[in-house]
N, C-alpha and C positions, 0 to 999 in steps of 0.2 A: 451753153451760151448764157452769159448773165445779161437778167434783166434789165432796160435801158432805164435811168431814172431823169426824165425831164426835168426840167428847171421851174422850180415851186411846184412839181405835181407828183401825188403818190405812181408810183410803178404800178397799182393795182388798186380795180377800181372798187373792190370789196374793203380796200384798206384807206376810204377817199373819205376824210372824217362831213367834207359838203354837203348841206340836206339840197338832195334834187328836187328841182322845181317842176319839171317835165321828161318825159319820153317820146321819140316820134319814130314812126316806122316812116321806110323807106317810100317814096313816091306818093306821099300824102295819102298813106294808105290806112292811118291811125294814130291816134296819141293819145298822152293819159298825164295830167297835169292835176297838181295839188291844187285844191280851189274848187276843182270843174267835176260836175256831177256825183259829188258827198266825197272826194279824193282828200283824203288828210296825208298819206306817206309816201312815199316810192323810196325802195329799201331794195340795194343789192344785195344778192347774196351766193351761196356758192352750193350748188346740185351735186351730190356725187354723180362722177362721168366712171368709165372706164378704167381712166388712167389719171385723171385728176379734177378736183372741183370744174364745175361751168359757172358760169356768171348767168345766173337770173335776176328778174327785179321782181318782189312784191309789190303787188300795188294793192295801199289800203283803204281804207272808208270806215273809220275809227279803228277796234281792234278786227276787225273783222278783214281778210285776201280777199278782193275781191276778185285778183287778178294775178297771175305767175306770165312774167314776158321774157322770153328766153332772146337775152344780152346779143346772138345773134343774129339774131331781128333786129334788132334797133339800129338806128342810122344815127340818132341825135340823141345828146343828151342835155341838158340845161342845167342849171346851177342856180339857187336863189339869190339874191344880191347879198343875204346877210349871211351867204354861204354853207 
């Protein structure tokens, strides 16, 4: 089955050129926003799975992970205004 390609958005969100502004887990159960407690990145990226890449997000605090949040966990994603 081919991929659906929404109107103005990549098909995939490794391939999503937007710097994200924030992450939230489900049920106000956590987040991680650039800005908030030394957060400079949040950066998709793809885990080898089984059978094909997963979606994780780095989250950083200069060059340094602070943080690996696996894509499904997340409920929300945000987008900065200058994208």
């Amino acid at each position: 089955m081919a991929e659906q390609q929404l109107p103005r958005c990549p098909a995939s969100m490794m391939n999503d050129a937007r710097k994200i502004q924030q992450i939230c887990l489900p049920d106000d159960a956590g987040w991680w926003a650039v800005g908030r407690e030394g957060i400079t990145e949040i950066v998709p990226y793809g885990e080898k799975g089984m059978y094909c890449n997963l979606t994780w997000f780095a989250v950083y605090a200069g060059d340094e992970i602070v943080s690996r949040v696996n894509a499904n966990c997340v409920a929300d994603v945000w987008y900065g205004k200058d994208g």
